[in-house]
N, C-alpha and C positions, 0 to 999 in steps of 0.2 A: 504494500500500500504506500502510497507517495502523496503528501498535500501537494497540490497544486492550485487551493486560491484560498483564499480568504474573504468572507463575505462580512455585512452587519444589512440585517435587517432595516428597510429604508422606508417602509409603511406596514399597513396589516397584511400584507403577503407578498410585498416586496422586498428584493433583496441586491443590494449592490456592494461590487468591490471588485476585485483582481484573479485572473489567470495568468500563471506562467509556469514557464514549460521549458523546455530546450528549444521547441521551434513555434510555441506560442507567449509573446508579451502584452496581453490585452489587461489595460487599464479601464476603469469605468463602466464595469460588465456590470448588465442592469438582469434582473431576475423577473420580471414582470407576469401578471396573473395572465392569462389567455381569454381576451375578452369574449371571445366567438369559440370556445371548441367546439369540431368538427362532427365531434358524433364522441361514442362510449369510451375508446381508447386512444382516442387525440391527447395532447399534452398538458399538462395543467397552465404550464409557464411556458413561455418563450425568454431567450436571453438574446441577450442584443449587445455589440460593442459598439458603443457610439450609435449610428443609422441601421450596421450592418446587421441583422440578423446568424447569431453563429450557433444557433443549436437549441433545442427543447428541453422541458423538464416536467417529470409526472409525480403527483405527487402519490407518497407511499408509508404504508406503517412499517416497524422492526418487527420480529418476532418479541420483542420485549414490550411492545406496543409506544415507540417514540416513530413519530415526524419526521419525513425526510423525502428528501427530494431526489429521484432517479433522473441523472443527467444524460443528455446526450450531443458532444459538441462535435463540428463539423464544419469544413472551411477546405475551398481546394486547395488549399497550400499542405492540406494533411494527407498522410498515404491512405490513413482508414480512420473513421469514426473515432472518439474518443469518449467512452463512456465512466461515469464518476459519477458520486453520492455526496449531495448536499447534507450537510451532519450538522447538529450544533452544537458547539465547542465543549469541552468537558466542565468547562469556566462559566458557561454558561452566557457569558459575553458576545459570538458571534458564531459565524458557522465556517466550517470548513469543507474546501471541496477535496474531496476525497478519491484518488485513480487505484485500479490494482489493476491488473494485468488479466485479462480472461484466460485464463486455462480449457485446455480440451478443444482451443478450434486451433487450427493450422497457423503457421507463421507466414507470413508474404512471401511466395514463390517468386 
């Protein structure tokens, strides 16, 4: 597992702060509710850098029954999707984005 952003809640289900990465430095990543879902399994949230829209987020329980956010970022400058977990800090102060690694599917051919 690898932090890769740091968020603070910016209204009642809004969330802003930073990703970075080795090949992502996005500052002022906004978390915003999805005003229009699509239908059942649309996203909760959309995230946006600045204008650019960079990826979705659904929102989800633990098996411990905590809050969080199932991310999904994407940008063609990436080889593949990037998927992460909005968490809230152990602090309780803000949240963290969260990367692991998927196991069990194939590496880039």
């Amino acid at each position: 597992m690898a932090l890769i952003g740091a968020f603070k809640k910016s209204g009642s289900n809004e969330y802003t702060g930073e990703i970075v990465t080795l090949s992502v430095q996005a500052k002022n990543v906004r978390i915003t509710p999805d005003a229009n879902p699509s239908g059942e399994k649309a996203p909760s949230h959309r995230i946006y850098a600045g204008r650019v829209e960079i990826g979705a987020a659904w929102s989800k329980v633990s098996g411990e029954g905590r809050d969080y956010l199932g991310v999904k970022l994407d940008d063609p400058s990436l080889p593949a999707p990037i998927f992460a977990n909005l968490v809230a800090d152990e602090a309780g102060e803000g949240f963290s984005l969260i990367w692991s690694r998927r196991y069990g599917r194939r590496a880039a051919e």
